[in-house]
TORKOLLUM-189379 format. One line per 3 residues: their letters; for each residue y, x negated, z of C-alpha. Coordinates in Angstrom, 1 decimal, padded with zeros to 4 digits, m for minus. Layout:
<rs>
a = Y:X:Z ~ ...
</rs>
This chain:
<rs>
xxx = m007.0:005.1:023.4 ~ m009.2:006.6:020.9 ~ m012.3:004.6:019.9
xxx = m014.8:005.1:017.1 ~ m018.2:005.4:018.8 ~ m021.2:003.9:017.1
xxx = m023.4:005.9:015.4 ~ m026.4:007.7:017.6 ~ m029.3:006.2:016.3
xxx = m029.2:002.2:015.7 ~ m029.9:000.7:012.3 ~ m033.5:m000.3:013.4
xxx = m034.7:003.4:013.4 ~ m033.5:003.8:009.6 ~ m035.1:000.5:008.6
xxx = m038.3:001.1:010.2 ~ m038.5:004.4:008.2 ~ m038.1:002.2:005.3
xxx = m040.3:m000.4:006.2 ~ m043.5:002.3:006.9 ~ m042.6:003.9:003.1
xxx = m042.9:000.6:001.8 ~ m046.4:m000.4:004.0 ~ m047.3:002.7:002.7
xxx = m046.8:002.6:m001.0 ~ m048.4:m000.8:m000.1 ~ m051.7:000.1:001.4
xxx = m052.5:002.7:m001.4 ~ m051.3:000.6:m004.5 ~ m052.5:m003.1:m003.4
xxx = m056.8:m001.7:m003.8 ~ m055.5:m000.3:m008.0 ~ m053.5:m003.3:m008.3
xxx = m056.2:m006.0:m007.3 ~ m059.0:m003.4:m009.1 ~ m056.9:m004.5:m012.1
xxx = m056.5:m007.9:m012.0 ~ m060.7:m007.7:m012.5 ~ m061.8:m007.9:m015.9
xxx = m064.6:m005.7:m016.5 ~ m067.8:m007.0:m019.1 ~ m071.0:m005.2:m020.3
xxx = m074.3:m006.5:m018.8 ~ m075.2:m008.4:m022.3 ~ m071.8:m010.5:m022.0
xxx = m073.0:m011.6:m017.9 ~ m076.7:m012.7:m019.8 ~ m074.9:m014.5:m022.5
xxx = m072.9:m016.1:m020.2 ~ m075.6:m017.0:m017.7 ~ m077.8:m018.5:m020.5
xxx = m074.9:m020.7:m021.8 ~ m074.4:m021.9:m018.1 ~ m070.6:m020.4:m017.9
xxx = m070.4:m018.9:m014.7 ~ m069.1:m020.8:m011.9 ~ m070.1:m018.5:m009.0
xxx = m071.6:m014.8:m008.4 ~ m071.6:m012.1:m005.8 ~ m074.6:m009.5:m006.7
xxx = m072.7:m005.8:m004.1 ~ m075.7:m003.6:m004.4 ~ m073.4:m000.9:m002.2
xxx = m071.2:m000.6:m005.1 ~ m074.0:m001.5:m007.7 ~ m071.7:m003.9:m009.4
xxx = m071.9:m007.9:m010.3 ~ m068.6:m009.9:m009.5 ~ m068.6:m013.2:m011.1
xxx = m066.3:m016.3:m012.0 ~ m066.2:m018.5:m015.1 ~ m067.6:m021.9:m014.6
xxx = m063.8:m022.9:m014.0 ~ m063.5:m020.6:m011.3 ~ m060.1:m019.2:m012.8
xxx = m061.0:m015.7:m013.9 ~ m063.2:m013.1:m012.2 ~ m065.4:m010.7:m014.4
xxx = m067.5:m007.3:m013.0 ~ m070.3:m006.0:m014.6 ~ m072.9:m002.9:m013.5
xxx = m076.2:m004.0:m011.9 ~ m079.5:m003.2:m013.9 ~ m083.2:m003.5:m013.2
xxx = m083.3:m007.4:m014.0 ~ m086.5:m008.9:m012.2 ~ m085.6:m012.5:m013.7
xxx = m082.1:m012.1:m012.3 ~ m082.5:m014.4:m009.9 ~ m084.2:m017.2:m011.3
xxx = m081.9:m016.7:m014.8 ~ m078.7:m017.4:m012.6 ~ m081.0:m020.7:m010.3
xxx = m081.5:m022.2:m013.8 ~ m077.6:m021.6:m015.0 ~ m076.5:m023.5:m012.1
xxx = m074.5:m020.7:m010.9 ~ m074.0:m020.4:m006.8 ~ m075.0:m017.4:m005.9
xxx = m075.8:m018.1:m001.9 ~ m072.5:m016.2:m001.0 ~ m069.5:m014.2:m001.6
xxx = m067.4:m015.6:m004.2 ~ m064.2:m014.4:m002.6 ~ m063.8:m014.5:000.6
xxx = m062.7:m012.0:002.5 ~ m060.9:m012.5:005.7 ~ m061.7:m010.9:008.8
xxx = m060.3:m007.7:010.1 ~ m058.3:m008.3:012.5 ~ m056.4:m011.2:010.7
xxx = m056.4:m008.6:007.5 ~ m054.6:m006.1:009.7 ~ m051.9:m009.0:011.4
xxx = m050.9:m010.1:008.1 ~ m050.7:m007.2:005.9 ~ m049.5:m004.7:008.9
xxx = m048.1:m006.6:011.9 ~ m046.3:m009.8:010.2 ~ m044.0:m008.1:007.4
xxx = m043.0:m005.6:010.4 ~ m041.7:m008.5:012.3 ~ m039.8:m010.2:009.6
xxx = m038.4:m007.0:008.5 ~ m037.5:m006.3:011.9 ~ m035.6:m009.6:012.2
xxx = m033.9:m009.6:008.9 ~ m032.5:m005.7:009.7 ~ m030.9:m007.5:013.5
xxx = m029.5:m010.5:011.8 ~ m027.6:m008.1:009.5 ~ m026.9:m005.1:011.8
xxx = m025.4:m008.1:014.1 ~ m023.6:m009.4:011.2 ~ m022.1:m006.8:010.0
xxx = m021.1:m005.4:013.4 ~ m018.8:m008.9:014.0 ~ m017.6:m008.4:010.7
xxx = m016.1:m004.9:010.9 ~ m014.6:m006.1:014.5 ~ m017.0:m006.3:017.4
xxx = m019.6:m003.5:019.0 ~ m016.9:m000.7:019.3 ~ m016.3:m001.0:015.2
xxx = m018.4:001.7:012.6 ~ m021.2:000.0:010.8 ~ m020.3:m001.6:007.1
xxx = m017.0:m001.9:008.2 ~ m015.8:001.4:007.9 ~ m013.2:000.9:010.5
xxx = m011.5:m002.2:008.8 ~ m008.7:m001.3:006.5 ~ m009.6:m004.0:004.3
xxx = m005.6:m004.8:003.5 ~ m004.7:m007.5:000.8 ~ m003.3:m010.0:003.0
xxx = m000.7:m012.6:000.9 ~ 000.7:m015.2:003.6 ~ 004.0:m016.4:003.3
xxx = 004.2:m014.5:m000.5 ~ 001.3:m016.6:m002.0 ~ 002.3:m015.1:m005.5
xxx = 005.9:m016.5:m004.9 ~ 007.1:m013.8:m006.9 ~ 011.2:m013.4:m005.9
xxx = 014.2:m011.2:m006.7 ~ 014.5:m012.9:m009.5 ~ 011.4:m012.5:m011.2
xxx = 012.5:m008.7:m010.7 ~ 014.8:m007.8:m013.4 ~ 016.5:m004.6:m014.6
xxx = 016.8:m002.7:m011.3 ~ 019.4:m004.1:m009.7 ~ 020.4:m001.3:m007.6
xxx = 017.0:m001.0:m006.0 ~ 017.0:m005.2:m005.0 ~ 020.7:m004.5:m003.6
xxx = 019.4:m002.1:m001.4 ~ 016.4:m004.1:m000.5 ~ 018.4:m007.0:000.3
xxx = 019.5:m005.5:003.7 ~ 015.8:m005.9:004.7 ~ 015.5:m009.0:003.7
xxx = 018.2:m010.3:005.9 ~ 017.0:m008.4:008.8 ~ 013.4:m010.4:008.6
xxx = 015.9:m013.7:008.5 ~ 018.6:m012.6:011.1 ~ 017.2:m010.0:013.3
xxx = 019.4:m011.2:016.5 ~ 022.4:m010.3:014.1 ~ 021.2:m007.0:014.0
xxx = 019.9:m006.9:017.7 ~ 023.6:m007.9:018.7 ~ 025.7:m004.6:017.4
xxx = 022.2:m002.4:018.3 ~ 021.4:m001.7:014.6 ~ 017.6:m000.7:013.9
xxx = 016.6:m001.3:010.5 ~ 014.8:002.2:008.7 ~ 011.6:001.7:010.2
xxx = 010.0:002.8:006.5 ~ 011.3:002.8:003.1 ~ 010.3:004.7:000.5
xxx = 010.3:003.3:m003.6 ~ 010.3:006.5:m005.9 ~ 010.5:006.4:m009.7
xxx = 008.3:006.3:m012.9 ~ 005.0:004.5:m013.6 ~ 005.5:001.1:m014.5
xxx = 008.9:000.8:m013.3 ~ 008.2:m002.5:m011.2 ~ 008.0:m000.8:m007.5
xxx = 004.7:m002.9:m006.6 ~ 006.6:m006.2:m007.6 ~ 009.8:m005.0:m006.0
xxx = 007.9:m004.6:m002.7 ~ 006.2:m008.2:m003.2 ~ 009.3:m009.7:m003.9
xxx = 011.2:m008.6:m000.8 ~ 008.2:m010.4:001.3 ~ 008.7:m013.6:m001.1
xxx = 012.5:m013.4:m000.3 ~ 011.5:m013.0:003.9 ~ 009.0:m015.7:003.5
xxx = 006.6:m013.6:005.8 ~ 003.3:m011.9:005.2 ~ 003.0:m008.8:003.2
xxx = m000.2:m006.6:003.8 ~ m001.1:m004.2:000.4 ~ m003.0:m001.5:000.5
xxx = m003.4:001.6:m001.7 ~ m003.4:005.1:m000.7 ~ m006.6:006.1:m002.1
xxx = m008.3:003.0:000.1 ~ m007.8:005.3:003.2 ~ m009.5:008.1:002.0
xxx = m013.4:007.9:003.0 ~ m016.4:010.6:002.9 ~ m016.7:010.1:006.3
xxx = m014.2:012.1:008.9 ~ m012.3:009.8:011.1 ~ m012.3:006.8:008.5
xxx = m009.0:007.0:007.1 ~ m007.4:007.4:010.5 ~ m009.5:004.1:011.8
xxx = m008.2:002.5:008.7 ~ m004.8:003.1:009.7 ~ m005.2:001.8:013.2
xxx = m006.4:m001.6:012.4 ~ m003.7:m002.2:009.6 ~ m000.8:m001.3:012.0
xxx = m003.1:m003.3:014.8 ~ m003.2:m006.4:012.0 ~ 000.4:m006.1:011.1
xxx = 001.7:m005.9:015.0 ~ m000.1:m009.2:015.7 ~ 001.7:m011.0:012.4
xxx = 005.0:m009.9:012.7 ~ 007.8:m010.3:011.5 ~ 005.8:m008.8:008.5
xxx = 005.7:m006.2:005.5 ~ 003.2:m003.1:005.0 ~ 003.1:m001.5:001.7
xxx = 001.4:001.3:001.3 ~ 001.1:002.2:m002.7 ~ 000.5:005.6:m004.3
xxx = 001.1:006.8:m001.1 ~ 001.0:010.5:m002.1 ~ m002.8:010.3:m002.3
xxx = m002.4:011.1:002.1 ~ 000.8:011.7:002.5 ~ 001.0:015.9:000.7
xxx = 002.3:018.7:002.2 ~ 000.1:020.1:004.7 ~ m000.6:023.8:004.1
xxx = m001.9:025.0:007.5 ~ m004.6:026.6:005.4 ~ m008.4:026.1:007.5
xxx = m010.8:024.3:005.3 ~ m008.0:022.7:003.6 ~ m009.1:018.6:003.6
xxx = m009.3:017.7:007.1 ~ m010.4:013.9:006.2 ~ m006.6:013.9:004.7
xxx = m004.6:015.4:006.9 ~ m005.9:013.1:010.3 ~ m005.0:010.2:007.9
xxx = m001.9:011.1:007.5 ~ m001.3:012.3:011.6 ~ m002.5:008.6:012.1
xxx = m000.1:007.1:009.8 ~ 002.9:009.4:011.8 ~ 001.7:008.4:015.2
xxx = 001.6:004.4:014.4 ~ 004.9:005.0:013.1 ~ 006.1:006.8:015.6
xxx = 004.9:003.7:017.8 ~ 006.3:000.9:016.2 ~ 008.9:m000.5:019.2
xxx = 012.6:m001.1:017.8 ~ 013.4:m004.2:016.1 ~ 009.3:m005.5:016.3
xxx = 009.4:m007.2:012.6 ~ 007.2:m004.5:010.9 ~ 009.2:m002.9:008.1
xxx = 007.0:m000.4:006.2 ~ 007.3:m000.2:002.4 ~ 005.9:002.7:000.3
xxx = 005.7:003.9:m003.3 ~ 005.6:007.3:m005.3 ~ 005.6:008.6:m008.5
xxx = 005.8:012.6:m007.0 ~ 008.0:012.0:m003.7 ~ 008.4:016.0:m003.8
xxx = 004.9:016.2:m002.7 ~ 005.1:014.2:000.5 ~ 004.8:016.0:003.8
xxx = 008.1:016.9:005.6 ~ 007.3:015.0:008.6 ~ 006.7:011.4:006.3
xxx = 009.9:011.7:004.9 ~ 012.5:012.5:007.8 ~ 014.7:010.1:010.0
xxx = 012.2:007.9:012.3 ~ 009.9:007.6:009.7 ~ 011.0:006.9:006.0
xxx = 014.6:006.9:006.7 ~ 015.6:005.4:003.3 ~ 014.6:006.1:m000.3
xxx = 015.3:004.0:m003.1 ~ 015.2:005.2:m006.8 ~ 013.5:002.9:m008.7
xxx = 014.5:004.3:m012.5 ~ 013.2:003.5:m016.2 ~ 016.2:000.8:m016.8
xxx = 019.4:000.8:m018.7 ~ 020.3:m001.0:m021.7 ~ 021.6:m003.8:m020.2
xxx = 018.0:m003.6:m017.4 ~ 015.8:m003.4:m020.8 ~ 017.3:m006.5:m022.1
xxx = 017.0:m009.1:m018.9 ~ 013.6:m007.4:m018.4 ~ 012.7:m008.7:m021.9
xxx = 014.3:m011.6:m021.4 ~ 012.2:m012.5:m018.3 ~ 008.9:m011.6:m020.4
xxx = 009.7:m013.9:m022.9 ~ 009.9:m017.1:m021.0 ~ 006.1:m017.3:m021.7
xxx = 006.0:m016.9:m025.8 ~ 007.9:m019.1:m028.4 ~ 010.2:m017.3:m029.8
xxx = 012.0:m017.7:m033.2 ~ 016.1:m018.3:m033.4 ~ 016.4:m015.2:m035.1
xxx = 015.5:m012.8:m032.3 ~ 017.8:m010.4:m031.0 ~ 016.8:m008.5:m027.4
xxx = 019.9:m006.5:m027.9 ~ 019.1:m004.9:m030.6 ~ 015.4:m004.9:m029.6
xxx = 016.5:m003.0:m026.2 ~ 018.5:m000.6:m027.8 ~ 015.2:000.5:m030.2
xxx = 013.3:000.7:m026.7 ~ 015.8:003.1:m025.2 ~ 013.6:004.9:m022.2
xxx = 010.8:002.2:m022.0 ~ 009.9:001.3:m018.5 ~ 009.4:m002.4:m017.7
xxx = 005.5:m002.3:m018.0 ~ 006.3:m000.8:m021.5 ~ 008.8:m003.4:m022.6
xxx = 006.5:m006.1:m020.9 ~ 003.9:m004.7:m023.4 ~ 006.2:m004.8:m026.4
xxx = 006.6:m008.6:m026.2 ~ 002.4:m009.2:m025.9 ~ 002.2:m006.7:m028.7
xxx = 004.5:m009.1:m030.7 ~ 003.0:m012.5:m029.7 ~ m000.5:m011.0:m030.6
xxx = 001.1:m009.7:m034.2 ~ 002.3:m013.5:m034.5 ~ m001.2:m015.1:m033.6
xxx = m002.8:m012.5:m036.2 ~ m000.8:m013.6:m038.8 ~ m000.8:m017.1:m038.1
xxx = 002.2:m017.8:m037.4 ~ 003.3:m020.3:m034.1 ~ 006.8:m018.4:m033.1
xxx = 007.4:m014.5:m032.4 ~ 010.4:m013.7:m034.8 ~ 012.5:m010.5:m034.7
xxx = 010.0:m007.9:m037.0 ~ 007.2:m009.1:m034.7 ~ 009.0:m007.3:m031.7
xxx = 010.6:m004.6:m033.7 ~ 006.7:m003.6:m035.3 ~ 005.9:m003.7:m031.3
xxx = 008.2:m001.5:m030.7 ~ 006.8:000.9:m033.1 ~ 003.5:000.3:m032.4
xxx = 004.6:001.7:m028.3 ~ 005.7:004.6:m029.8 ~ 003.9:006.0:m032.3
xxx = 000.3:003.1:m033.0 ~ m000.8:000.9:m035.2 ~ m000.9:001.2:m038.8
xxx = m003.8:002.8:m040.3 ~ m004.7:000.5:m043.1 ~ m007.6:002.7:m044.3
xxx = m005.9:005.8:m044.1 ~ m005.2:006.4:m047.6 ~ m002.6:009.4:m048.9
xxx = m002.8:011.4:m052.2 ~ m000.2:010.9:m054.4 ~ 001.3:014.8:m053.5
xxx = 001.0:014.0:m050.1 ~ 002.8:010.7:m049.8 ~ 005.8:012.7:m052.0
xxx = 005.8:015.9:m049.6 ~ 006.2:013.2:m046.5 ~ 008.6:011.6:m048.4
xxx = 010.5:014.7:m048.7 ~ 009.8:015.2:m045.1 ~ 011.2:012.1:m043.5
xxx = 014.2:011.9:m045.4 ~ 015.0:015.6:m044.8 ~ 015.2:014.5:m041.1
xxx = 017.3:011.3:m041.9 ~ 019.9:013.1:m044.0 ~ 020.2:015.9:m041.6
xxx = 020.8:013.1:m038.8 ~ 023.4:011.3:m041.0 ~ 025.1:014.2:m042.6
xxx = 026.0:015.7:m038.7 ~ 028.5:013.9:m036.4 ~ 027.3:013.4:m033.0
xxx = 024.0:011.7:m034.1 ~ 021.9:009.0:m033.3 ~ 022.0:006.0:m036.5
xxx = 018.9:006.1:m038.7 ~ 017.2:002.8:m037.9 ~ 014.2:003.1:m040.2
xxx = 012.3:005.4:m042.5 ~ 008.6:005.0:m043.1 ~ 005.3:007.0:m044.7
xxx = 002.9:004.2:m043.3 ~ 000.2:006.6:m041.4 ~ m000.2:005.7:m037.5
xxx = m002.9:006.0:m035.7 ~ m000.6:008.3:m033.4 ~ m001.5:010.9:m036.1
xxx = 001.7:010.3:m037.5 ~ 002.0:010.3:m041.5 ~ 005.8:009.0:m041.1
xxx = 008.5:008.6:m039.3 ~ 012.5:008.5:m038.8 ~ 013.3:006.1:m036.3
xxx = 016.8:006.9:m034.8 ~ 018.6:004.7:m032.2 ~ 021.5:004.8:m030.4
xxx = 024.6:002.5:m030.9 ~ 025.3:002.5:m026.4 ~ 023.7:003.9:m023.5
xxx = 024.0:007.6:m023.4 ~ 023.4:010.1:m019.8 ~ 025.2:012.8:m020.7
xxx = 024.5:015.0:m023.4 ~ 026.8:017.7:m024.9 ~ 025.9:021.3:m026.3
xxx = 026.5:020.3:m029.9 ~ 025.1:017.4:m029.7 ~ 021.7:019.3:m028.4
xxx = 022.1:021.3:m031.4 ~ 022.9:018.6:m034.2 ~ 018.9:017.5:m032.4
xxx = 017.7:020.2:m032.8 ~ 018.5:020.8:m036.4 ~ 016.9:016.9:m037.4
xxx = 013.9:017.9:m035.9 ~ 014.0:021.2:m038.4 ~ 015.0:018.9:m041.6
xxx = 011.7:018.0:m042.4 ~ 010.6:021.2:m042.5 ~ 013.5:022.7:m044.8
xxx = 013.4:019.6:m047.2 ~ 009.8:021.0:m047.9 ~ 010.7:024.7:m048.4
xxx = 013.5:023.7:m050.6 ~ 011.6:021.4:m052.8 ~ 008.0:022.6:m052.9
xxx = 008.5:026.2:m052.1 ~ 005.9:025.8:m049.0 ~ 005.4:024.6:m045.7
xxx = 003.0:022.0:m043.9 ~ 001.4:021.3:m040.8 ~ 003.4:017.9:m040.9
xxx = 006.1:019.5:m038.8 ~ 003.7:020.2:m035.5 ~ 005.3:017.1:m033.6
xxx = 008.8:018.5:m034.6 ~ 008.4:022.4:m033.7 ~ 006.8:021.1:m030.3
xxx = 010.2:019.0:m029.4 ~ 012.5:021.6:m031.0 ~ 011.3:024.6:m028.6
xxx = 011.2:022.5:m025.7 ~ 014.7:021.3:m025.9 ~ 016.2:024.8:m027.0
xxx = 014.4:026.1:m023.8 ~ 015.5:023.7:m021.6 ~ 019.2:024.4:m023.2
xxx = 019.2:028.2:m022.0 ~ 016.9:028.0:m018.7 ~ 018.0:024.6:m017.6
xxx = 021.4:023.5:m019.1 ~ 023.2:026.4:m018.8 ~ 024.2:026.4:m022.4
xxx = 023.6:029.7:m023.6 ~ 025.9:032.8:m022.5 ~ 023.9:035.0:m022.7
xxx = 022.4:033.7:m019.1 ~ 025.3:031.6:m018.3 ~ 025.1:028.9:m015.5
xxx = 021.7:030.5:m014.1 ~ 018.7:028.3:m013.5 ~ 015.2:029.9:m014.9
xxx = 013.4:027.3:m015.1 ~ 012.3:024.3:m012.2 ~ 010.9:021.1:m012.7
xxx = 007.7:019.9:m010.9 ~ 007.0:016.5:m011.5 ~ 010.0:014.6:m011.7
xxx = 008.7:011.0:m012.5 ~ 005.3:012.2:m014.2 ~ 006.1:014.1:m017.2
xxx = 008.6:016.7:m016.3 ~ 006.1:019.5:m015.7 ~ 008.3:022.6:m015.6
xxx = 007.8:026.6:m014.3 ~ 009.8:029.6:m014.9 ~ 011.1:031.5:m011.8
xxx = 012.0:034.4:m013.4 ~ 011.0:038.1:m014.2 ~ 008.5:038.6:m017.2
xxx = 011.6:040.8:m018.7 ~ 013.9:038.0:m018.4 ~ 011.3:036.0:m019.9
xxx = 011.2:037.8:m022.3 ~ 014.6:037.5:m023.0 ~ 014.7:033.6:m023.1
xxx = 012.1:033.6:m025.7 ~ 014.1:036.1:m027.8 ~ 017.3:033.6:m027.4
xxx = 014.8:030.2:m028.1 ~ 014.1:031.5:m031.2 ~ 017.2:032.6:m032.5
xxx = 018.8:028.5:m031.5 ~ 015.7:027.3:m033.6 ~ 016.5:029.9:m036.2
xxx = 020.3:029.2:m036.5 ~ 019.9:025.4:m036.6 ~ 016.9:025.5:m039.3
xxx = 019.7:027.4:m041.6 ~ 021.9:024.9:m041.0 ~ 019.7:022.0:m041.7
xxx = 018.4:023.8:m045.1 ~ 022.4:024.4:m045.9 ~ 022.8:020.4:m045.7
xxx = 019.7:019.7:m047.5 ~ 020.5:022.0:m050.5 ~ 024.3:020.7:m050.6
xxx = 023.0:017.5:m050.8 ~ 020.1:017.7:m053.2 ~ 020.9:015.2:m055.6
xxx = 020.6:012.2:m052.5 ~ 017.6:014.0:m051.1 ~ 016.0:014.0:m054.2
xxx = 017.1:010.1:m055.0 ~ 016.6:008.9:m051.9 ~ 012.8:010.3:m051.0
xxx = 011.9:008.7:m054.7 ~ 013.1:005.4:m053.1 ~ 011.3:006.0:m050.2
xxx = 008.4:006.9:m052.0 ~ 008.7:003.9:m054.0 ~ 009.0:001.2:m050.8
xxx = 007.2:003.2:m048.5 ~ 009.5:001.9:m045.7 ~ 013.2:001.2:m045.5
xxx = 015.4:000.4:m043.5 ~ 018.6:002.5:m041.6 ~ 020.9:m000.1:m043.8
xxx = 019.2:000.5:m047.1 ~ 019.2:004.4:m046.4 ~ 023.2:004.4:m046.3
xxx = 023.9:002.0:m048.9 ~ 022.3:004.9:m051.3 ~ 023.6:007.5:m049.3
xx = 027.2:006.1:m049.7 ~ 026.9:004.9:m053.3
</rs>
């Protein structure tokens, strides 16, 4: 059994060190410091003084040629140089001064030297044991690193404290199906024992930030009604060598002596990566994580520890984490579906007053790809917009102003457009819109506005779709890719020149047409060949080529000809339909936002 030995010198050696810097700052400062607590007076001021019988008592040091005296009250001491006074004496016998002996006393030597040496020695001694002693039961008796370095310092909630359930987990039903198995093995493990079925000794949550896996891993210890140690992955990392592995030890040693319990282990990426084999790579990591797959490897069949883990990058975890014995299960914890975005509302809501006219349908289908943290965020957002405007119940355009403030900020009240600016956005966001609604295969205009966000936005063309969609078809990629250019052609056609307005649009224009022809297969040019990989599946979709720079070469070549075809065809829209896309941005220009409903009703009329 591997122990972590204590250090080589005790605590006492580093606190003596201490103590003597301080003794010695002491002994050189306490003669200046007491020097200026004197107040120094000219010889004429001591006469004066002596004559109007104001001194209490005097000490004449002829070594240092200097007069100490008090004040008749004996609260203040004065110094003064000596001069050749022959009536000194008999001037201070006729003040009524004593002058007979020193008028502070000093102590002996010896008793000088116990108390300003000897005695804070001691009590510094004796404060430094108490707390060595201390702090040695605390991290776990004489074997255990000083400062409790060894403990693992787990978040310990007994019997699901929080009482946070299934229930209060909503839009991810998949993931509490498959975490349901578990749950009934902490309840029933002699049903299990019986056929010879092992539950997975680990299991591992992967999705996107914010999709509840924390809560999910909480709630399957409030279902078991059995402790649930929490710990993060970072807490195991420490400057010293050999603290993360210690760490380890005594959570698996704590969660052995509750079981039947849970373990969850969050971000655990930040000890679980690949190892490289590469020397000087981080060696403080890497015996973490070998402690983590020993302790694992330990755990006895059917012993009532189940080990939970989450991820946002489980493509970064180490081969030997992730393989039967170990994390034998993953479950996908994804950004929820319509029908998951609504009961996630739902469940939010329960704390606000809400008016009768709210719709979370409608509301969920405006959110389409927000995780739960987001949509949790949307209905604060909208209970703080109610309390702003004084108002006592959140009403529909409370959450549907959330909603925009999510995706593209609050409105900037102060941000103020010039009159040919708010008419070339104008132009702009209805180029989009009637792009969108003259093509088939595209997403309803929901709203159109020329409010500046604090996004950087000047305006925008909110689009949302009628269902949930997963798959996506070629032309409907294109018909996408062509709104994103009609802001940009409604300001050639119109003013004759261009803006930096469309920044947002080029950026998501090139990225889809790339991912089309390296990723989608959807150019035939390249056919069904992949030249292009994602990286970070859950954290922004981080992508790399994996071809030759000639082929490359190529793909930018075919980018730009997509982007090039579909601008044509959104400018050929635009300028068939002139006459609405001259009517409508003068309505929009007018109202400065409208809505998807008021944008057909002209459209149509």
């Amino acid at each position: 059994m591997n122990e972590v030995k204590r250090p080589k010198k005790p605590l006492i050696y580093y606190y003596t060190i201490v103590l003597l810097i301080l003794l010695l700052f002491n002994f050189l400062a306490m003669p200046w410091m007491m020097e200026r607590q004197i107040q120094q007076v000219d010889y004429g001021t001591f006469i004066t003084m002596t004559e109007e019988k104001e001194i209490g008592q005097v000490e004449i040091q002829t070594q240092d040629n200097r007069i100490l005296f008090t004040d008749k009250d004996n609260t203040t001491v004065y110094k003064t140089g000596m001069v050749d006074d022959p009536d000194l004496t008999q001037r201070l016998y006729e003040s009524g001064a004593e002058f007979s002996g020193e008028i502070i006393e000093q102590m002996s030597p010896v008793l000088s030297f116990l108390l300003t040496w000897v005695l804070p020695i001691v009590i510094f001694i004796g404060i430094g044991q108490y707390i060595s002693k201390k702090l040695m039961q605390k991290a776990g008796g004489p074997n255990s690193m000083a400062f409790g370095m060894g403990k693992s310092n787990a978040k310990v909630y007994v019997k699901s404290s929080e009482g946070i359930k299934f229930s209060d987990v909503a839009g991810e039903d998949e993931a509490k199906e498959n975490l349901t198995e578990i749950v009934d093995y902490l309840h029933n493990p002699d049903k299990y024992k019986e056929v010879g079925a092992a539950m997975p000794k680990g299991i591992l949550l992967v999705g996107p930030p914010g999709t509840g896996k924390t809560m999910l891993a909480k709630a399957v210890a409030g279902e078991a009604n059995v402790p649930f140690f929490s710990m993060s992955g970072s807490e195991f990392v420490e400057m010293f060598v050999g603290m993360g592995a210690a760490k380890v030890r005594d959570l698996f040693r704590q969660a052995k002596e509750k079981a039947p319990c849970i373990v969850f282990i969050d971000e655990i990426d930040a000890i679980g990566k690949k190892r490289d084999g590469q020397i000087g790579g981080n060696d403080e990591r890497e015996q973490t994580l070998n402690q983590l797959l020993t302790e694992m490897d330990g755990f006895e069949e059917n012993s009532g520890v189940i080990l939970l883990a989450a991820t946002n990058r489980p493509e970064s975890l180490d081969p030997a984490l992730t393989r039967p014995g170990r994390f034998d299960r993953r479950v996908p914890v994804e950004l929820p579906d319509l029908k998951g975005r609504e009961q996630i509302l739902k469940v939010h809501a329960k704390k606000i007053k809400l008016a009768d006219d709210v719709d979370f349908e409608k509301i969920a289908r405006m959110a389409s790809g927000a995780s739960g943290a987001e949509l949790a965020n949307i209905i604060n957002e909208a209970a703080l917009r109610t309390v702003r405007d004084g108002r006592k119940y959140v009403g529909q355009a409370d959450l549907e102003e959330s909603i925009e403030v999510v995706i593209a900020g609050y409105q900037k009240k102060n941000a103020i457009l010039t009159d040919k600016e708010k008419k070339v956005v104008s132009y702009h966001e209805i180029g989009h819109a009637l792009v969108a609604a003259m093509q088939s295969h595209s997403a309803p205009v929901q709203k159109i506005t020329i409010v500046p966000r604090t996004s950087g936005a000047l305006g925008y063309t909110m689009q949302v779709e009628e269902g949930e969609h997963y798959l996506m078809t070629k032309e409907e990629l294109e018909n996408k890719i062509a709104t994103l250019t009609g802001g940009r052609a409604a300001e050639e056609i119109v003013f004759g020149s261009v803006t930096t307005g469309a920044s947002n649009d080029i950026e998501q224009a090139t990225k889809l047409s790339r991912a089309m022809i390296t990723r989608y297969g959807m150019d035939e040019k390249f056919d069904m060949v992949a030249m292009e990989t994602v990286n970070n599946q859950y954290l922004g979709g981080d992508t790399s080529l994996t071809c030759s720079e000639e082929t490359q070469t190529k793909i930018d070549n075919q980018v730009v000809e997509l982007v090039r075809k579909q601008h044509e065809k959104a400018r050929r829209i635009l300028m068939d339909n002139r006459q609405k896309l001259d009517e409508l941005a003068d309505y929009l220009y007018e109202k400065e936002t409208i809505t998807g409903d008021e944008f057909m009703s002209i459209l149509n009329s």
